[in-house]
Structure formats: C-alpha cells, structure tokens
N, C-alpha and C positions, 0 to 999 in steps of 0.2 A: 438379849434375844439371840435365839442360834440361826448361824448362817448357811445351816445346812437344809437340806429341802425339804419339806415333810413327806410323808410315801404318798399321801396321793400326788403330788407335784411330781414325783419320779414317778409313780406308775397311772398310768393312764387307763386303765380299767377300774382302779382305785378313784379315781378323780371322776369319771363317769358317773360313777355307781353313789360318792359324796353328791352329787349334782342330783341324781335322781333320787336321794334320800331326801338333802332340802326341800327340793318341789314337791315331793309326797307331802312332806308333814307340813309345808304350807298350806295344801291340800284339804290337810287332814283338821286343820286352825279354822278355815274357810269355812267346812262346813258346819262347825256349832253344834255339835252333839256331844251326846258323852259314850257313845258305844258305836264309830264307824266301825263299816269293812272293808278293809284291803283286799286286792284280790292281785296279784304278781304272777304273769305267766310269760315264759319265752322255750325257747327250745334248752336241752340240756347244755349247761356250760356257759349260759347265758349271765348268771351273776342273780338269780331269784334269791337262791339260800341265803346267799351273802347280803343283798339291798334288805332283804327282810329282817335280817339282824340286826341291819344297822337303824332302823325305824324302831324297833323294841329298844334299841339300845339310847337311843332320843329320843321317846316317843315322846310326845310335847302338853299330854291332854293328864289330868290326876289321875292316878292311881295306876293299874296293871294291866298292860295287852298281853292277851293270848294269842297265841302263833301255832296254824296249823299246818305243816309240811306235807303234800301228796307223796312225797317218796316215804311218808310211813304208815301212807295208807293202799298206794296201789297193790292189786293182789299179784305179784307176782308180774315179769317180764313183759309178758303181753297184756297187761292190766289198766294201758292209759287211760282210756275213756270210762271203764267198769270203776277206777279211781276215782277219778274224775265226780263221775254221777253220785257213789258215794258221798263223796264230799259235801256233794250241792244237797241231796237230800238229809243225808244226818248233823251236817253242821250249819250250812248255811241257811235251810229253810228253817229250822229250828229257830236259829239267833234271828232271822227276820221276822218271825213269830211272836217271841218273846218267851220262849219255849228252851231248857235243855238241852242240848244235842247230846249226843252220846256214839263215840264212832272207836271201832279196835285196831289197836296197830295189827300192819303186816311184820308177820318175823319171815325174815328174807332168809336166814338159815333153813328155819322147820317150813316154809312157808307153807304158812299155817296163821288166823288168828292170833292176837294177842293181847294183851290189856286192853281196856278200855279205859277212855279220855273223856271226861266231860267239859263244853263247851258252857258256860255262862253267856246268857242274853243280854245281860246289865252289860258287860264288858266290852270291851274293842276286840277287834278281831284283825288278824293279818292271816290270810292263808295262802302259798304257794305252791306253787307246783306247772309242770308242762299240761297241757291242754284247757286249764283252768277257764280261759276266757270263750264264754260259748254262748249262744241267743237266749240257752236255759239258766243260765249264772251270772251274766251282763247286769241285769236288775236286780243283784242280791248283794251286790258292789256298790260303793259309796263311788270308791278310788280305785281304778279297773287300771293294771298298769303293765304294760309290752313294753319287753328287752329284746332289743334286735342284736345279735350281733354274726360275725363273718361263722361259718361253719368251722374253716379251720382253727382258730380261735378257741369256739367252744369246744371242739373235739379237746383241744391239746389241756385245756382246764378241767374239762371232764374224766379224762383220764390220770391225771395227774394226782385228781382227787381221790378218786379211785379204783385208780391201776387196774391191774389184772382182773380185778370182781367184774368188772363194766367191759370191759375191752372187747367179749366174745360176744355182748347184747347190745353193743352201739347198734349195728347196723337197723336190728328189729325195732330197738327203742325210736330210731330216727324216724326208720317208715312207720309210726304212729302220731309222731308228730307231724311230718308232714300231711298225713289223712285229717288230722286234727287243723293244719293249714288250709288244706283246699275246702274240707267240709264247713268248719268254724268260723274262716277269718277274722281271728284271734283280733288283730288289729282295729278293726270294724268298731269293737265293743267299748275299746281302752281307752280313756278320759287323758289316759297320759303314754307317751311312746317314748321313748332314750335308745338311741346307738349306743352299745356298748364294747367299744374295739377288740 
C-alpha cells in the first residue's frame, strides 16, 4: 500500500466534492428507480461540472446516465434564466412525462443554435448548471443538489478554467446568479447542500 496521500486527501475541494458524490449516489440507491434526476446548481466555480462527472463516472444504478450541462444550453452571456427555462421545458418535463426531450446546443463562437441532443425518458438524468434550482424545476428533481462555496474561490477556479474567454463576463454572469439568489432561493428547494471550500 502506498504511503502517499491520495488527491483528494491533499486537496480539499477534491475531497468535498468525493463526499458530495457519495451522498448523492446513496441518494440516488435510496430512491428505487431506474431513471432518477439529478438536478446540481451553485454559482459559477462552485464544482457542478466536476461532482457531475464524478456521479456518471460511479453511477451505481445498470446501465447509462445521460448528463445535461446548461453552459451548452444558455443562449449566450445574458442567457441564465432563458437557459434555465429551456432546460426545464425541453428536457425536464419531457423526461418527467415519459416523453423525448429534444434541446440544441449553444455555439458560443457563432452564437447561434446548434445540434440537437435527444434526451431518453427510460434513462437517468443528471443535469447541471447555475440557476437550475427554481419553485418551477424543484419537483422535476429526484435529488436537488446546492454547492456553496466562498466567491473568491470560485472566481479563482472559474477563471482558471477558462481564462480570458470568461474573465470580461464574470461580472454580468455573477449579477444573474445572484438575481437567481434572491428571486429562487436556490437552497430552499435542495434535498442536499455541501460547502465546497
């Protein structure tokens, strides 16, 4: 056995984010289906992309989760909530339906339309994104999940991610989620909360 540390043990965002995969997919064992939905929202830099991987990458139920990201659905900069609604009408009430969904990426280059994604009912679902948890979206969630973490923090992962593309739309992308704070109370709706340092 090696006696070196494993990275979540050296990083603590790592080890957070392991901790709130566990508890999801106990979650996820708990409720006895074979096609829940995930639903992951916090602010930008919060660690959504990443816990959401790591649930696909464990998911613990047969066969294949599908994972929906809102950063490839919002329509452009000022698009959180038009994202948002998106999402809840073409994927989520669909799959609560038993119904198709069918939703198109944003091309953030042309921004403009692009592909279209179909969404399976039979399936599991994970979807992510900022503003997600809302009074309209709370009930189309199995497992409703809030990342808290310090602002500086996320800025600094946020940008990291990706640099210069982001750096000029922090400010606007933030005053959306925080609109999305005071309107939503994101928290309110989440069956699960985690601090993510």
């Amino acid at each position: 056995m090696s006696s070196a540390p494993s990275r979540s043990n050296a990083d603590p965002v790592a080890a957070a984010l392991d901790t709130a995969a566990a508890r999801v997919l106990d979650a996820v064992r708990e409720l006895g289906v074979s096609n829940p939905v995930v639903l992951i929202d916090g602010q930008s830099g919060a660690g959504k992309t990443t816990l959401a991987r790591r649930l696909v990458a464990r998911w613990p139920l047969t066969g294949r989760v599908q994972l929906v990201a809102l950063d490839s659905i919002y329509p452009g900069w000022e698009g959180l909530a038009d994202g948002v609604e998106t999402a809840r009408t073409l994927v989520l009430v669909p799959h609560g339906r038993g119904i198709i969904g069918v939703w198109q990426r944003w091309d953030w280059d042309a921004s403009a339309p692009a592909e279209a994604h179909a969404v399976d009912p039979s399936l599991p679902l994970i979807v992510e994104g900022s503003g997600l948890l809302t009074s309209a979206t709370a009930g189309l969630g199995d497992v409703r999940v809030w990342l808290e973490s310090p602002q500086v923090s996320r800025k600094r992962r946020a940008l990291d991610r990706d640099g210069e593309t982001y750096r000029p739309h922090w400010d606007q992308w933030a005053e959306q989620e925080e609109r999305h704070l005071v309107r939503d109370d994101p928290r309110r709706h989440a069956t699960h909360l985690f601090a993510i340092p």
